[in-house]
C-alpha positions as CSV (number, residue, x, y, z in Angstrom):
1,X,-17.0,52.5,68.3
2,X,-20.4,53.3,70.0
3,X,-23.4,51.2,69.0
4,X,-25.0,53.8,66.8
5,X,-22.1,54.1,65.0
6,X,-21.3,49.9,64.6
7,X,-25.0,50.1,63.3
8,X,-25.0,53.2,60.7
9,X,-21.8,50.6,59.4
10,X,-24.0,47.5,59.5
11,X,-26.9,49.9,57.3
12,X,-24.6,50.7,54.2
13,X,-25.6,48.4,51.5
14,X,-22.6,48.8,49.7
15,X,-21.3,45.9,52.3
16,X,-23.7,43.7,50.3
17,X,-22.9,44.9,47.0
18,X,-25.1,48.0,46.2
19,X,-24.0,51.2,45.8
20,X,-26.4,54.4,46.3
21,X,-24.4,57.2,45.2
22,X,-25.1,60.9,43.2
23,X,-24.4,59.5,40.3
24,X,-27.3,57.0,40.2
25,X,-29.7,59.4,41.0
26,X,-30.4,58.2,44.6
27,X,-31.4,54.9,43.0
28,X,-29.9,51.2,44.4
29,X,-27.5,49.9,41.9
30,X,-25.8,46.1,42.0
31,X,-22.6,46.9,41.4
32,X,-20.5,44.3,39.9
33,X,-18.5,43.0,42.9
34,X,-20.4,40.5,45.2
35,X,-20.0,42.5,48.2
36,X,-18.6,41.3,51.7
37,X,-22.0,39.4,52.2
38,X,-25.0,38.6,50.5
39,X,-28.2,40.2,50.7
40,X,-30.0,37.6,52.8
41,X,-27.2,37.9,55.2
42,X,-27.4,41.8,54.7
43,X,-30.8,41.7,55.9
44,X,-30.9,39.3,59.0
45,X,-27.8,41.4,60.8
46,X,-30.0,44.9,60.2
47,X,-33.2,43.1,62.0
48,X,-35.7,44.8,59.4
49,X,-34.4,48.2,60.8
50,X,-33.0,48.1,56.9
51,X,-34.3,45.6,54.0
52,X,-33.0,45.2,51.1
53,X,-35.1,43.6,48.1
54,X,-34.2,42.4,44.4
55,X,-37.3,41.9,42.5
56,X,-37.1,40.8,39.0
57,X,-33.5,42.6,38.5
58,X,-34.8,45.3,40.1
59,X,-33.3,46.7,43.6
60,X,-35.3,48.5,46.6
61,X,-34.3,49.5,49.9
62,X,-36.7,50.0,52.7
63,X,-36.4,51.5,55.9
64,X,-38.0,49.1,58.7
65,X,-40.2,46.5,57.7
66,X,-41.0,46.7,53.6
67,X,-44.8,46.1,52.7
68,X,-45.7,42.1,52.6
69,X,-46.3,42.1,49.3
70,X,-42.2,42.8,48.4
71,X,-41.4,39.7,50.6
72,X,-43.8,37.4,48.3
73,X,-41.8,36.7,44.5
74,X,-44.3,35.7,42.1
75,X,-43.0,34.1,38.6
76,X,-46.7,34.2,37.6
77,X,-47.8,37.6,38.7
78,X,-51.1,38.3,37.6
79,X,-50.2,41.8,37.3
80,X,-47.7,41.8,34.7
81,X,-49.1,37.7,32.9
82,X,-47.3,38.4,29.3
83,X,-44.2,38.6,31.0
84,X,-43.1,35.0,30.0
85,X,-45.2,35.5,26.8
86,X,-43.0,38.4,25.4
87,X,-39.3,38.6,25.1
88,X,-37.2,41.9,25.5
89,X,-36.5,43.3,21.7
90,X,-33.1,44.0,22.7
91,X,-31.9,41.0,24.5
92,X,-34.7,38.3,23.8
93,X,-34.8,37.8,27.4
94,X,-38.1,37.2,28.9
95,X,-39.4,40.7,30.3
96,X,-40.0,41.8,34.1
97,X,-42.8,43.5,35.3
98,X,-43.4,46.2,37.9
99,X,-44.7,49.4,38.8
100,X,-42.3,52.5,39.8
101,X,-43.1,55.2,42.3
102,X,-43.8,58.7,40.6
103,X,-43.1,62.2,42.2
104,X,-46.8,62.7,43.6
105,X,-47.2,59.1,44.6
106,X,-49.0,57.6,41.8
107,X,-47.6,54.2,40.8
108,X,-46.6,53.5,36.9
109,X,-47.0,49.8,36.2
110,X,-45.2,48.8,33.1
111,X,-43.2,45.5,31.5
112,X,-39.5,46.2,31.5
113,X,-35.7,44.8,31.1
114,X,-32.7,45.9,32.9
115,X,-30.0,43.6,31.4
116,X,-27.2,45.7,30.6
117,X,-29.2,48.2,28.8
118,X,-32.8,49.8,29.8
119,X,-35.9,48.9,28.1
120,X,-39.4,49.9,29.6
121,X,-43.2,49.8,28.0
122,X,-46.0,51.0,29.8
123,X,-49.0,47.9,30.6
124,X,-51.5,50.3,28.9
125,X,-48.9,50.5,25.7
126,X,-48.3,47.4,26.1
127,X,-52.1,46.1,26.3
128,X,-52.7,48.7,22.8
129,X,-50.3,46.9,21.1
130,X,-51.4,43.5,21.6
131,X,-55.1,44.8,20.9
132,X,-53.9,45.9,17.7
133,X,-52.4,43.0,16.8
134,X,-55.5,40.4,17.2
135,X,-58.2,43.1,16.4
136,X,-58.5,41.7,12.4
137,X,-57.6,38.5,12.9
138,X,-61.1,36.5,12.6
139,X,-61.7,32.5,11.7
140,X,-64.7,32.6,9.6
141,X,-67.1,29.7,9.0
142,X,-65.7,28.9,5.6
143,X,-62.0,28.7,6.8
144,X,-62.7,26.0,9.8
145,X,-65.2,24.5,7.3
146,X,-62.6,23.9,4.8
147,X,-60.1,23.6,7.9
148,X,-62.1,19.9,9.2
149,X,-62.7,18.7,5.7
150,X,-58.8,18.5,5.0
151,X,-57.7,17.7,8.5
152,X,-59.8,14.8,8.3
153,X,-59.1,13.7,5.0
154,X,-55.2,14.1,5.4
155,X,-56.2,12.0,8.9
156,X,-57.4,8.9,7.5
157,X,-54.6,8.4,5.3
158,X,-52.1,9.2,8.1
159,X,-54.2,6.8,10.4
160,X,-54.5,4.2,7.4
161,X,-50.1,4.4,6.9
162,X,-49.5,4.3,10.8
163,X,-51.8,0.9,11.0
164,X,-49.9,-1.2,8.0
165,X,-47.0,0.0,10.4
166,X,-48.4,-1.7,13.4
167,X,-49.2,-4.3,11.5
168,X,-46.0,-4.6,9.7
169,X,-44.8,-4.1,13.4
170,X,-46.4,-7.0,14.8
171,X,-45.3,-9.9,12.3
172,X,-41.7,-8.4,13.0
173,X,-42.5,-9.4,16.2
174,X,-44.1,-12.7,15.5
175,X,-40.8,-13.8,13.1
176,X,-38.6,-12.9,15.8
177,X,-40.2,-15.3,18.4
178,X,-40.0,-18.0,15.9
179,X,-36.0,-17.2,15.5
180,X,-36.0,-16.8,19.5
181,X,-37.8,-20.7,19.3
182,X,-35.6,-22.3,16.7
183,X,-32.4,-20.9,18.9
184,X,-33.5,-22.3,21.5
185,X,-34.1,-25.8,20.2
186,X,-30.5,-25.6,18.6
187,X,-29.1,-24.8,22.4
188,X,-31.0,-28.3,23.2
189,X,-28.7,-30.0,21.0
190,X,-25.0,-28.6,21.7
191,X,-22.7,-30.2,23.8
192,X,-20.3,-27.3,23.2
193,X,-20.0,-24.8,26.1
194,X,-18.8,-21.9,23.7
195,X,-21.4,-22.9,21.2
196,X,-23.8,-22.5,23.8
197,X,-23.1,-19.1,24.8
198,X,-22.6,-17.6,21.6
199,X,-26.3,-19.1,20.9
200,X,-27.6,-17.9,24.6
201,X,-26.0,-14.2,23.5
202,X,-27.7,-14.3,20.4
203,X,-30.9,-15.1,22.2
204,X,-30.5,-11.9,24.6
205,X,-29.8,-10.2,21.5
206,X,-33.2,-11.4,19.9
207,X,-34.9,-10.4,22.9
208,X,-34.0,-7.0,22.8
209,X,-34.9,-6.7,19.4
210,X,-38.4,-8.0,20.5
211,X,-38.6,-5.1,23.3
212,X,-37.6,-2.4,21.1
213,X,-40.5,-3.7,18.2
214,X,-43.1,-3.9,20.7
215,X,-42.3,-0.6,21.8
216,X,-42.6,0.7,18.6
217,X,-45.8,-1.1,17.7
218,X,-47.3,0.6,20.6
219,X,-46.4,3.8,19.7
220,X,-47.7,3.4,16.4
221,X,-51.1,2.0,17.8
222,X,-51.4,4.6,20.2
223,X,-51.3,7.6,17.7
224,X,-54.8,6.4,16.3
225,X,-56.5,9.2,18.9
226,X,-60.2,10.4,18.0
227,X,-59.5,13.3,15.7
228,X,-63.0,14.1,16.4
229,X,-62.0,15.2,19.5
230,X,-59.2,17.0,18.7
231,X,-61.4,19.0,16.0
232,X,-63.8,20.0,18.5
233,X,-61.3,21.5,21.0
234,X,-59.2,23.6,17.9
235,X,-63.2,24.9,16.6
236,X,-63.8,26.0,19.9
237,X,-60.7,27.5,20.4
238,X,-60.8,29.2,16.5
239,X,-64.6,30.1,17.5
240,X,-64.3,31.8,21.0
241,X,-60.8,33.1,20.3
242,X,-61.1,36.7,21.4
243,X,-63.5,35.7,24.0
244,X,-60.9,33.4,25.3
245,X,-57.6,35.9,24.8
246,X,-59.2,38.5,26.7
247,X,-61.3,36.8,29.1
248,X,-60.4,38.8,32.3
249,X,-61.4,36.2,34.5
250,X,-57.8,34.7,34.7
251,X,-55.0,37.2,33.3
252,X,-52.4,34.2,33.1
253,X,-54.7,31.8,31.3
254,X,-55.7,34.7,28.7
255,X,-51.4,35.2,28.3
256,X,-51.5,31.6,27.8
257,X,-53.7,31.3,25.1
258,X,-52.4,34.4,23.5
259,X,-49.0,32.7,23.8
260,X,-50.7,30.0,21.3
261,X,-50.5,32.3,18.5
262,X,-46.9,32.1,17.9
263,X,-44.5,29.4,16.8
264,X,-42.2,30.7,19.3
265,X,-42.2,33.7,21.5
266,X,-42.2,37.1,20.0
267,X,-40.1,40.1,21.3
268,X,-42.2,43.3,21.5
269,X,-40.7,45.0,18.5
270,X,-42.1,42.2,16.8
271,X,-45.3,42.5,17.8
272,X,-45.6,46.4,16.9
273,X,-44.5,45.8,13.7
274,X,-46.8,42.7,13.5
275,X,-44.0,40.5,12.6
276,X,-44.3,37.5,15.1
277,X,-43.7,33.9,13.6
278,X,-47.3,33.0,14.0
279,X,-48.3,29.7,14.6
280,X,-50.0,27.5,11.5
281,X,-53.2,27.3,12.2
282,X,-52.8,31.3,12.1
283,X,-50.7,31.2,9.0
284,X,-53.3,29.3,7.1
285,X,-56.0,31.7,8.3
286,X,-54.4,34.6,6.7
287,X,-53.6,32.6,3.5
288,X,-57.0,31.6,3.4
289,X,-58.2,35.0,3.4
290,X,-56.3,36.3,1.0
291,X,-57.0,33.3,-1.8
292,X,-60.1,31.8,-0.3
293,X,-58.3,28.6,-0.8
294,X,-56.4,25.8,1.6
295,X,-53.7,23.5,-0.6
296,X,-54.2,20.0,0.5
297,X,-50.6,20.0,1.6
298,X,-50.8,22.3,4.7
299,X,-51.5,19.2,7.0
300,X,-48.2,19.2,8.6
301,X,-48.4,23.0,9.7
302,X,-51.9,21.6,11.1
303,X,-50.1,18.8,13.1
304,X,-47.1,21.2,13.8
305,X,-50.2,23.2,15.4
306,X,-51.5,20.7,17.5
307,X,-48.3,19.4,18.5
308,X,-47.6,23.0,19.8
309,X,-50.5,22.7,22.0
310,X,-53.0,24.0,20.2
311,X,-55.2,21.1,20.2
């Protein structure tokens, strides 16, 4: 075997477990088998004289070096930011996003999935249909007027619960010391070596009892944050939410705070019907508009809300 021929053996993917045959339309396949080696190993016996690149499911072969950009995976691509936002309708995997090559050169960017079956949007489709779906939502004055009168009245009687907790909480704590102190005194006393290590257990058991209370105290006492604060930062948000969704400034922060909107992450067919499980604060908006009215009992959707993040 001559040395052009040992390398035209070395070039044929299909060692590394893609196939380029008529069948799939001169386009790299992963075939199912793992190959003889991977493609990392694939591509440091060819030198760069062949590359091979899987990107986001998809597969691309380059002759000599491909361009730098290929050799750089980004999970956060700018590009393509409501990838992890947006799940595939089919397989409710999250989606992939990349542009292919048309016949004249021009490049077709567009949010796809490739797991078993083929499902590919367009970004400008894909940008119309999100457009459409936050063009009529609006917070008006009256709704996050209404909105801070009832989160701050359910509030105080939250904040007014959790501190007869801590307080109940902390005489727990204070009757468990004196049990701790009157077992101790007994131990004093015995003479008995088995009396005085079941009371010495006990006392490790009262200990722990002690930790676990304190603990809980804390936890209580630390949930009395300044709901103030956390008023101001949902207004702004409710206030400037357009501004902020379609900023431009920062593509993955915008997908982020569009990514707010939802109690958990819509497909795309979801969003095109306008079917997404929106998050409460959304909810309530829309319930608002229709009966001009907020039942006092909507606070925990509200705290559901802010536990999501959106405080």
């Amino acid at each position: 075997m001559t040395v052009k021929q040992f390398q035209r053996f070395i070039e044929n993917p299909i060692y590394a477990g893609i196939n380029i045959e008529k069948w799939t339309e001169g386009k790299p396949v992963k075939e199912k088998f793992k190959g003889l080696v991977s493609i990392e190993e694939f591509n440091q016996a060819n030198r760069g004289k062949v590359v091979i690149i899987e990107d986001e499911g998809e597969i691309k072969i380059y002759k000599n070096k491909p361009p730098k950009w290929r050799l750089r995976k980004q999970k956060e691509n700018p590009l393509y930011p409501y990838k992890e936002q947006v799940l595939c309708p089919i397989c409710e995997g999250t989606l992939y996003g990349s542009a292919s090559k048309g016949r004249l050169g021009k490049y077709y960017p567009a949010y796809h999935c490739n797991r078993g079956h083929y499902f590919r949007i367009p970004v400008s489709e894909f940008m119309k249909t999100i457009n459409n779906l936050v063009k009529d939502i609006n917070f008006s004055k009256d709704f996050r007027t209404k909105f801070n009168e009832i989160v701050l009245e359910e509030w105080e009687k939250r904040k007014g619960e959790t501190r007869k907790e801590a307080i109940s909480l902390e005489k727990k704590v204070w009757l468990l010391k004196k049990e701790q102190e009157q077992i101790t005194n007994k131990i004093k006393v015995l003479e008995s070596e088995v009396a005085i290590r079941a009371m010495e257990k006990e006392l490790e058991v009262k200990e722990l009892e002690i930790i676990q209370t304190i603990q809980m105290r804390d936890k209580r006492e630390d949930q009395e944050i300044d709901m103030q604060t956390v008023i101001n930062y949902c207004n702004y948000y409710l206030e400037h939410f357009k501004e902020l969704l379609f900023s431009g400034t920062n593509t993955l922060r915008d997908a982020a705070m569009f990514g707010l909107m939802f109690q958990n992450k819509p497909n795309y067919e979801e969003l095109k019907l306008g079917t997404p499980n929106l998050s409460p604060i959304f909810v309530l908006n829309r319930e608002f508009n229709t009966s001009k009215s907020l039942s006092v009992n909507v606070f925990e959707k509200i705290r559901t809300y802010f536990k999501g993040g959106g405080g």
